[in-house]
C-alpha angles and dihedrals in degrees: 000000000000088000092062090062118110116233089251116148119248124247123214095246084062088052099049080048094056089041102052096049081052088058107049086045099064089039085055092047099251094121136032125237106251083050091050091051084047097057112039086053100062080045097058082043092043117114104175141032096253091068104043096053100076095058099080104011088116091044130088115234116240119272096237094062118101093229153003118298107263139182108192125097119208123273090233101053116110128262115256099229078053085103098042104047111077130235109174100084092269110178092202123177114327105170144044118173129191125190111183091326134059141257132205136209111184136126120042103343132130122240120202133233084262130037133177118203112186123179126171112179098338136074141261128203104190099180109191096176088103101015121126115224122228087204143022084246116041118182127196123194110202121205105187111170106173079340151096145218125190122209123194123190128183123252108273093036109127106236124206107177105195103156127125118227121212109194081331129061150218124250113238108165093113100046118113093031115146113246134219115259107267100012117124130267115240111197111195114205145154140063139318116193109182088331137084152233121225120190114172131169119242143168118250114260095248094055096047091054077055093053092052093050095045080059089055090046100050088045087064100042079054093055093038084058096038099256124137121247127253121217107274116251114270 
């Protein structure tokens, strides 16, 4: 049945779900508590449905819920990067230049269809984990010469690395990812001359911080239970 299971991503209201029928399982004898531990802890880390099914496919759901548990979301319901990709003709920011020194994009910004990105012997951070996107297909052409630029995308974004390295290189560790339906397409280009192009996958910043305090939270439900804490994420 897992298989069945389309790639979308988890919200926190499906993991407390999971969690709680998890809960009420080991106080009801039906797991043990090493399992428990183990798995409440994969549904705290979980990001998509598909993870999160097995856990309690061989478990009944409480009594007390409305339905059965599921772990679909309707086809009709909007995509999540809806609200952050614009549609209203924004320009956004289209440029960042760095002459034997650096510039940074990061935090709420709005990056246009087409960004250039040139760097000689400097450096360039372009963060897209809170960025807003002027266009369903945004393309950056990198010009690094002795220089670097460091582009950072969130999880679900789709990744094309084109670009042609000269004595330096392109990263292209995250092209060919899948990405999520309705996010938005990030097409890497240009040029790197003794220089390089990073692009690397994170989380955003606010859902990291969840993540850590998911981790405190869990280390007390296992001392409520009588379980033993792990070490928190890094």
């Amino acid at each position: 049945m897992t298989e069945e299971l389309p790639e979308l991503r988890a919200a926190d209201a499906d993991r407390e779900r999971v969690a709680e029928i998890l809960r009420d399982a080991v106080a009801e004898g039906r797991l043990a508590m090493e399992e428990f531990e183990e798995r409440l802890d994969a549904a705290y880390r979980a990001r998509t449905y598909r993870e999160l099914a097995p856990l309690t496919a061989d478990l009944p759901v409480a009594a007390a819920a409305p339905a059965p548990l599921s772990l679909r979301k309707e086809s009709a319901a909007p995509a999540p990067w809806a609200a952050r990709i614009a549609a209203d003709g924004t320009r956004g920011s289209t440029a960042g230049v760095a002459v034997m020194s650096g510039f940074q994009r990061k935090g709420r910004w709005t990056i246009g269809r087409r960004f250039t990105a040139f760097c000689l012997m400097g450096g360039g951070e372009i963060d897209l984990r809170e960025a807003d996107f002027a266009g369903p297909e945004i393309v950056i052409s990198c010009w690094a010469v002795m220089g670097g630029v460091s582009i950072v995308v969130p999880p679900g974004v789709d990744v094309e690395v084109r670009g042609l390295g000269i004595m330096g290189g392109f990263d292209s560790r995250e092209d060919g990812v899948p990405g999520e339906p309705g996010a938005p397409r990030v097409i890497v280009g240009g040029l790197a001359l003794l220089g390089g192009v990073g692009v690397e996958r994170k989380l955003p910043r606010a859902e990291k911080q969840r993540l850590k305090d998911e981790q405190r939270r869990l280390k007390q439900e296992r001392r409520r239970l009588g379980g033993h804490p792990r070490k928190e994420l890094d």
